[in-house]
C-alpha positions as CSV (number, residue, x, y, z in Angstrom):
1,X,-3.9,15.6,2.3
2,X,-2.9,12.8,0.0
3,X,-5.1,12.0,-3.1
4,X,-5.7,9.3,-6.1
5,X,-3.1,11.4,-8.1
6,X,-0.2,11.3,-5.0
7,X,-0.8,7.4,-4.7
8,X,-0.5,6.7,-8.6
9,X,2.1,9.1,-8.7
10,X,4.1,7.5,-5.9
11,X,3.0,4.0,-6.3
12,X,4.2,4.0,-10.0
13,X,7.5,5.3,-8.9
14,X,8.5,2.5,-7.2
15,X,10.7,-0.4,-9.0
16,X,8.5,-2.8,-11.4
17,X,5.5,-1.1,-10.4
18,X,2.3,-1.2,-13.0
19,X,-0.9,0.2,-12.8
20,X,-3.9,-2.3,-14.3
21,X,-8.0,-1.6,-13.0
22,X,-9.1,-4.9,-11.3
23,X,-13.0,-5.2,-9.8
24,X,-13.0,-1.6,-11.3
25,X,-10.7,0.0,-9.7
26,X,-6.9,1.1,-10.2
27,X,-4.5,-1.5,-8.5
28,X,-0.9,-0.9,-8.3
29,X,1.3,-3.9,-8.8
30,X,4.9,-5.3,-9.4
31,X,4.7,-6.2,-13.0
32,X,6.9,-9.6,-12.7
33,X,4.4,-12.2,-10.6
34,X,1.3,-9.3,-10.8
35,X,1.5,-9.4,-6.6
36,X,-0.8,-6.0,-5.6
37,X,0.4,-3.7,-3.1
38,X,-1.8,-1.1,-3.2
39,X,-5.0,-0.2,-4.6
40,X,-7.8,2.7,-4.9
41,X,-11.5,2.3,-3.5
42,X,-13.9,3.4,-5.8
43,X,-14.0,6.6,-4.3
44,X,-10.7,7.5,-4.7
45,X,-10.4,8.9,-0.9
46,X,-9.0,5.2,0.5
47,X,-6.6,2.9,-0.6
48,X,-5.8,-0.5,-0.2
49,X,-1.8,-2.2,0.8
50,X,-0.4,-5.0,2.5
51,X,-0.1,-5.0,6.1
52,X,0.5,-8.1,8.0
53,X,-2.4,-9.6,10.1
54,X,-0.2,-9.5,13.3
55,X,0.8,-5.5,13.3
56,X,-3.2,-4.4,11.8
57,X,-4.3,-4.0,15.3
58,X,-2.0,-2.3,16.8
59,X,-1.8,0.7,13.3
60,X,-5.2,0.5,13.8
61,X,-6.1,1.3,17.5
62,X,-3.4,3.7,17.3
63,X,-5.0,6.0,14.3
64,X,-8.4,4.7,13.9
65,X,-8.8,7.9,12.0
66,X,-5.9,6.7,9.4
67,X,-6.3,3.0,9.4
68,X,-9.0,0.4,9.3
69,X,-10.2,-2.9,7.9
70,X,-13.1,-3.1,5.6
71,X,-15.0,-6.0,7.4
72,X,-16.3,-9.0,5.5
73,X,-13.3,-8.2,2.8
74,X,-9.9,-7.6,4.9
75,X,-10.8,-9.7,7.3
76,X,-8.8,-13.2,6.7
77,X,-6.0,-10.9,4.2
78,X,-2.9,-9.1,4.7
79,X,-4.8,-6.0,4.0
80,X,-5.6,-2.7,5.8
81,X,-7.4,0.5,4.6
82,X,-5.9,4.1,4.3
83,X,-8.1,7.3,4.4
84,X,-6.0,9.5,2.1
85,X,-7.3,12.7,3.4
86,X,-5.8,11.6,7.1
87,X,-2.2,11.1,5.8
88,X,0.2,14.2,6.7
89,X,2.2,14.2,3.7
90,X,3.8,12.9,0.4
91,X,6.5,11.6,2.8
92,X,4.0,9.4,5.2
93,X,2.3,8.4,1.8
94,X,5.7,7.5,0.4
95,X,6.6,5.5,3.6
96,X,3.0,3.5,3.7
97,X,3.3,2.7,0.0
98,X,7.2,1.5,0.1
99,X,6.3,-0.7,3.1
100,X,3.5,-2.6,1.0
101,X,5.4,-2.3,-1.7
102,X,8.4,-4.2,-0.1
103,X,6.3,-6.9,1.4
104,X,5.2,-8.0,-2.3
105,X,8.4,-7.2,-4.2
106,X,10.6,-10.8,-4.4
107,X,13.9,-11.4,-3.4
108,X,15.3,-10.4,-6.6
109,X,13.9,-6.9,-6.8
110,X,14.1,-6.5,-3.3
111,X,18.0,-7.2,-4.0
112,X,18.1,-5.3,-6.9
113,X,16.8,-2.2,-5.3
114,X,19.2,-2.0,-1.7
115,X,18.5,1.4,-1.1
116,X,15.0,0.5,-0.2
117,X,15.4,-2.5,1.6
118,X,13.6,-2.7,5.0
119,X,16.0,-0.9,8.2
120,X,17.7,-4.0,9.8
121,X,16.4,-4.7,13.1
């Protein structure tokens, strides 16, 4: 099970990444631009990252245990939920984190950082 200290841990590992407390709780961002990529619930047993509108269904309906939007906020955003505890391990932590990561990280970083550039399709 993955907790607030796994995400901060991870999230922080990644390339230009910052920590700064927004609405009151820990977001994790790139430092150039400030673009958020993750962030903690109050609760610190959910967090936050980017996920594009068109592929939240389909994460969703397929581990509605894992994945879900928190209506009336997520709604219009590129923005899913994450129950911590439902995450196997570091690695599927890791891999949901790098994928938010990499959809708010520009050009530049992305290029600066080719070993974690999105699989070619």
């Amino acid at each position: 099970m993955a907790t607030a200290d796994d995400v901060r841990r991870i999230a922080l590992g990644l390339p230009g990444a910052i920590e700064k407390l927004a609405w009151g709780m820990p977001t994790f961002r790139l430092a150039e631009g400030g673009r958020i990529f993750a962030s903690l619930d109050d609760d610190d047993r959910v967090m936050g990252v980017k996920c594009p509108q068109e592929d939240r269904e389909e994460l969703i309906a397929a581990e509605p245990d894992k994945f879900f939007l928190r209506e009336g906020h997520d709604d219009h955003y590129a923005w899913m939920r994450v129950r911590l505890s439902a995450l196997e391990d570091d690695d599927e932590l890791y891999a949901v984190l790098l994928d938010s990561w990499r959809q708010a990280a520009p050009r530049k970083l992305l290029d600066a950082h080719p070993e974690l550039a999105p699989p070619k399709r």
